[in-house]
Backbone as CSV, one residue per row, in Angstrom:
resi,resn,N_x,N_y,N_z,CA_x,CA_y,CA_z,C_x,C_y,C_z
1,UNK,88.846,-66.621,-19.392,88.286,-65.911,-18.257,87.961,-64.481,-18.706
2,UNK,86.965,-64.012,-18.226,86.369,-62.635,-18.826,87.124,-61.539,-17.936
3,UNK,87.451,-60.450,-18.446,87.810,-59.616,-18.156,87.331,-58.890,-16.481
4,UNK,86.060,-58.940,-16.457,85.017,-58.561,-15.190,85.619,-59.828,-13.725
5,UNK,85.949,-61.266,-14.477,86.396,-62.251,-13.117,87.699,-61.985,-13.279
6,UNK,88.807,-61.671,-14.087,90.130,-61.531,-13.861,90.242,-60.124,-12.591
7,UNK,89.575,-58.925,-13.290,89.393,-58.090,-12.462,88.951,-58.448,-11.173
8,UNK,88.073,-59.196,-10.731,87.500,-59.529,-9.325,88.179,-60.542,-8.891
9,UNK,89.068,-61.147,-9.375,90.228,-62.472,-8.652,91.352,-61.065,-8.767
10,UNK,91.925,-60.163,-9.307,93.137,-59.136,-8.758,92.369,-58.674,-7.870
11,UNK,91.274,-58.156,-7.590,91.164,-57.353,-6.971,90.956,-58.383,-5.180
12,UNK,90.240,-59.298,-5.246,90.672,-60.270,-4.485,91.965,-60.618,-4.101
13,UNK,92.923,-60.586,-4.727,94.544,-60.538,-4.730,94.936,-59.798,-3.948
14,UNK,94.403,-58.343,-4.351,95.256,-57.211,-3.610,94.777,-56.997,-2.079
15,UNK,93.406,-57.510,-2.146,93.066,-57.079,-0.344,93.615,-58.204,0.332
16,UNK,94.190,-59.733,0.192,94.865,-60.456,1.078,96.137,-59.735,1.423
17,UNK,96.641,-59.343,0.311,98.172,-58.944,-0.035,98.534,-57.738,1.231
18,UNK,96.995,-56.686,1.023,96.890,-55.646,2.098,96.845,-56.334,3.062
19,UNK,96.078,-57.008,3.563,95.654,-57.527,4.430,97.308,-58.592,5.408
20,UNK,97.850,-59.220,4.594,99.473,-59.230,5.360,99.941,-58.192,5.505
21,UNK,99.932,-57.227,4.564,101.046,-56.236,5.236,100.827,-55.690,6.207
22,UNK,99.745,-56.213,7.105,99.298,-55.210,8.460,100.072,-56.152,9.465
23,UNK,100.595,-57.641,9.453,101.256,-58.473,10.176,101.472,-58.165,11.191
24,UNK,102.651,-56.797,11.328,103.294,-56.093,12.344,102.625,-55.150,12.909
25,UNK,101.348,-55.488,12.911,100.187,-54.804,13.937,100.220,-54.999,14.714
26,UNK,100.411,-54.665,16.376,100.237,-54.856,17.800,98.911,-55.028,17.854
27,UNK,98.389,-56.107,18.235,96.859,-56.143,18.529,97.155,-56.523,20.480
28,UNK,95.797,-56.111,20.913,96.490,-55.878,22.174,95.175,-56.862,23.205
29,UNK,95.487,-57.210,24.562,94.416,-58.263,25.266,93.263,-57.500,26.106
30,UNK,92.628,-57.885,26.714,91.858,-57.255,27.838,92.726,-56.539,28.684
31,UNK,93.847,-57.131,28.912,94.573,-56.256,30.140,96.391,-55.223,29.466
32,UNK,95.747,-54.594,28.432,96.450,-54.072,27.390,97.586,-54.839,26.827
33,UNK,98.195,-55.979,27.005,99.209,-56.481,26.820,98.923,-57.082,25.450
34,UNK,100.069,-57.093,24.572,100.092,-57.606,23.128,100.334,-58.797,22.503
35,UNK,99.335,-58.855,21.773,98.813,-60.601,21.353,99.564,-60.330,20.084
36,UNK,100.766,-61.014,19.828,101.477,-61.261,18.352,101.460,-62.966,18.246
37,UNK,101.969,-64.266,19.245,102.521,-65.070,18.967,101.387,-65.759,18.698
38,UNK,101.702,-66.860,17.183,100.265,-67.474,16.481,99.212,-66.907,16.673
39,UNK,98.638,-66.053,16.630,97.229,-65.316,16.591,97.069,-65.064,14.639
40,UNK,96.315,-65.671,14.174,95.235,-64.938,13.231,94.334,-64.920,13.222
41,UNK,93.767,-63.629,12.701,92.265,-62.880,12.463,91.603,-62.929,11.491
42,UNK,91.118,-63.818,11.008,90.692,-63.710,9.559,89.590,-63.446,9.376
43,UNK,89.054,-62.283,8.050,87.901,-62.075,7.908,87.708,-62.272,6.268
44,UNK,86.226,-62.370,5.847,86.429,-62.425,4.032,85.155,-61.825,3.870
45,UNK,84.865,-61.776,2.799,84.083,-60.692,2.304,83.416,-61.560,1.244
46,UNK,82.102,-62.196,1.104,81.331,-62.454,2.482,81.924,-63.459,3.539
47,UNK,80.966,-63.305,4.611,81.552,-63.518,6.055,81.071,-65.437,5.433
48,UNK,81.404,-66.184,6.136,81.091,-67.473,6.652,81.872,-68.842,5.714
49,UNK,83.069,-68.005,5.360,84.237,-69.201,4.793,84.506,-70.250,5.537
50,UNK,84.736,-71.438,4.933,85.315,-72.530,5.550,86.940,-71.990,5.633
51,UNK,87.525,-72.694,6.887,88.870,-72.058,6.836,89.287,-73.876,6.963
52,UNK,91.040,-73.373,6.263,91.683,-74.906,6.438,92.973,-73.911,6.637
53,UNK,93.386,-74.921,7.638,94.821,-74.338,8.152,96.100,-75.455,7.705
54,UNK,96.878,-75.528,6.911,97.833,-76.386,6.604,96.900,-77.801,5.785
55,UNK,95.997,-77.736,5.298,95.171,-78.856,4.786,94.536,-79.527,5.742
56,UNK,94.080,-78.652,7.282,93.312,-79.255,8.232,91.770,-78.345,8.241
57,UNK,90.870,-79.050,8.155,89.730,-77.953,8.240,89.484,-77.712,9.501
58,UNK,89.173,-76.041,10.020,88.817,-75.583,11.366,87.414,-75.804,11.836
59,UNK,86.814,-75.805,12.797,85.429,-75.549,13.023,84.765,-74.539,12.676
60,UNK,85.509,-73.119,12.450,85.032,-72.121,13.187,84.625,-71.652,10.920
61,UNK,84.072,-70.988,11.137,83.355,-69.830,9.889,84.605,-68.591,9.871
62,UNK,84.558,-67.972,8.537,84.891,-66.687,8.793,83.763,-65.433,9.568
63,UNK,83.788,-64.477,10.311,85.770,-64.100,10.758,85.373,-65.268,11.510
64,UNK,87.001,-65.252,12.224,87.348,-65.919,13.250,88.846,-65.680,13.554
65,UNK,89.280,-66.224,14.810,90.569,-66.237,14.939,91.194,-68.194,15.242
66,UNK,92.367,-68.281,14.362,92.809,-69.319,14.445,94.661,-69.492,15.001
67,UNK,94.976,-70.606,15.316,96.130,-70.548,16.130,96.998,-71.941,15.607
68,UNK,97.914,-71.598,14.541,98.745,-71.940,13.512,99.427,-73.046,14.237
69,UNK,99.493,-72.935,15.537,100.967,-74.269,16.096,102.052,-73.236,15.595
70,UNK,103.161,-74.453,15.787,104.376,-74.499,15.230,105.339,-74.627,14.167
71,UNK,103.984,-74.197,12.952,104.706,-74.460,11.651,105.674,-73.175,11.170
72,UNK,106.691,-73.694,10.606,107.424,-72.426,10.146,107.090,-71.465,8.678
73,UNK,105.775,-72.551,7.826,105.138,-71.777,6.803,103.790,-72.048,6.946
74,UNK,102.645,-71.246,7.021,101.347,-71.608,7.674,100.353,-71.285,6.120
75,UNK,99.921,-72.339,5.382,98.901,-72.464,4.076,97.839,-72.501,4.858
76,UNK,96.709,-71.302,4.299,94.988,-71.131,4.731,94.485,-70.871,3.854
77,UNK,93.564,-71.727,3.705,92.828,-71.704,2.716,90.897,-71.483,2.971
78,UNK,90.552,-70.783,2.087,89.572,-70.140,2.372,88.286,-70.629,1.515
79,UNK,87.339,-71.092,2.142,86.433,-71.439,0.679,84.880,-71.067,0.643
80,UNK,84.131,-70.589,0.291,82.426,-69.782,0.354,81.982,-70.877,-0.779
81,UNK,80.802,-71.201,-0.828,80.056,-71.803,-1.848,80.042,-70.781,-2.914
82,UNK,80.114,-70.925,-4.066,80.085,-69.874,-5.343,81.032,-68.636,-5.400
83,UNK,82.320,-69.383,-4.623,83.243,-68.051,-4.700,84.553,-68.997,-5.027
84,UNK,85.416,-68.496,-5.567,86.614,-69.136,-5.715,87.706,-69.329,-4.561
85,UNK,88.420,-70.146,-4.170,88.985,-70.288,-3.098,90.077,-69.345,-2.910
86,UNK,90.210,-68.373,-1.950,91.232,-67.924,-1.732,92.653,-68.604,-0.518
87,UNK,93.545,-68.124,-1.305,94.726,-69.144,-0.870,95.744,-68.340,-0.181
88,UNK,95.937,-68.271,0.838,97.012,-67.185,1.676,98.487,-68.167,2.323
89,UNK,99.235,-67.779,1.860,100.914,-68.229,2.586,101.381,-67.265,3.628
90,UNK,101.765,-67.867,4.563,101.799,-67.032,5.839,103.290,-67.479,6.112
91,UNK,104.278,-66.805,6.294,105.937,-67.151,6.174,106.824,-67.228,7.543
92,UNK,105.869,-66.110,8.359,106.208,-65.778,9.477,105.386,-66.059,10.498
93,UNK,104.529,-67.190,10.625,103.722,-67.400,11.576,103.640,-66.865,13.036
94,UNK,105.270,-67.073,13.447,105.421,-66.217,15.141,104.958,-64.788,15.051
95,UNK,104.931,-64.235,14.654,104.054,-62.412,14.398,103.304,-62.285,14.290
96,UNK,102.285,-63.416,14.440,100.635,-63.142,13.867,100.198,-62.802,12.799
97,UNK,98.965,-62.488,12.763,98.215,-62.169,10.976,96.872,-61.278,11.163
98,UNK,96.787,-60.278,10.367,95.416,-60.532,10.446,95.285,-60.666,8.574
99,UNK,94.670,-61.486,8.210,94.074,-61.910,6.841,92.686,-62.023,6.584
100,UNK,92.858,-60.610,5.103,91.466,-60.354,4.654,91.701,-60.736,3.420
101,UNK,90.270,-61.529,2.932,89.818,-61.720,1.314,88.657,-61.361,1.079
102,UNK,89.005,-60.743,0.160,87.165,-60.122,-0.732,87.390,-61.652,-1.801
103,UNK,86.141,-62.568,-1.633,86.565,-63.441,-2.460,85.624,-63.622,-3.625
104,UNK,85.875,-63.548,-4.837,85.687,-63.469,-6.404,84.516,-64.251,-6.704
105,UNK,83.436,-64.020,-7.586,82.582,-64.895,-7.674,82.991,-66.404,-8.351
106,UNK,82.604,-67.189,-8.429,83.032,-68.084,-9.241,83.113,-67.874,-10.612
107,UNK,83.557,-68.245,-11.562,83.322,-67.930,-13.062,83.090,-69.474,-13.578
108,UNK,81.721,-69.879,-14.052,81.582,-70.749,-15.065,81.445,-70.695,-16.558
109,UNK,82.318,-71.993,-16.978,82.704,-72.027,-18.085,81.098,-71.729,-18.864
């Protein structure tokens, strides 16, 4: 792998990574009250990822917001044509998310 896609898969790395640590964000409703339980926000960079939630594919494109159930570890997976899949573990599902990926071009051999 060339130096230029290692760099653009870390650097892809680090904005999901940012992108959890905002978890304990109060995001709030129309009538100010606060949306934490299963709520994620996901956006990627470019916009119009396929999202899969636990190995289920969603309808919806990136952004979007999706709603985890009841799992106690929530796998999303992210995928753009000509970009490499980004892969997010979510530990704490009851707190919500918001999850961002800048996602990497593909690298062919």
């Amino acid at each position: 792998m060339s130096q230029r896609a290692q760099a653009a898969l870390l650097l892809g790395l680090l904005v999901a990574a940012a992108g959890l640590a905002g978890c304990k964000q109060a995001h709030y409703d129309k009538d100010g009250k606060p949306i934490t339980l299963g709520r994620y926000r996901i956006y990627t960079y470019p916009t119009g990822a396929k999202v899969w939630v636990n190995d289920t594919p969603q309808a919806q494109l990136t952004p979007t917001r999706v709603d985890p159930g009841q799992w106690a570890v929530v796998h999303l997976r992210l995928e753009q044509p000509g970009y490499a899949p980004c892969l997010v573990t979510v530990t704490r599902p009851d707190q919500g998310a918001n999850v961002r990926c800048m996602m990497a071009p593909e690298v062919q051999p």
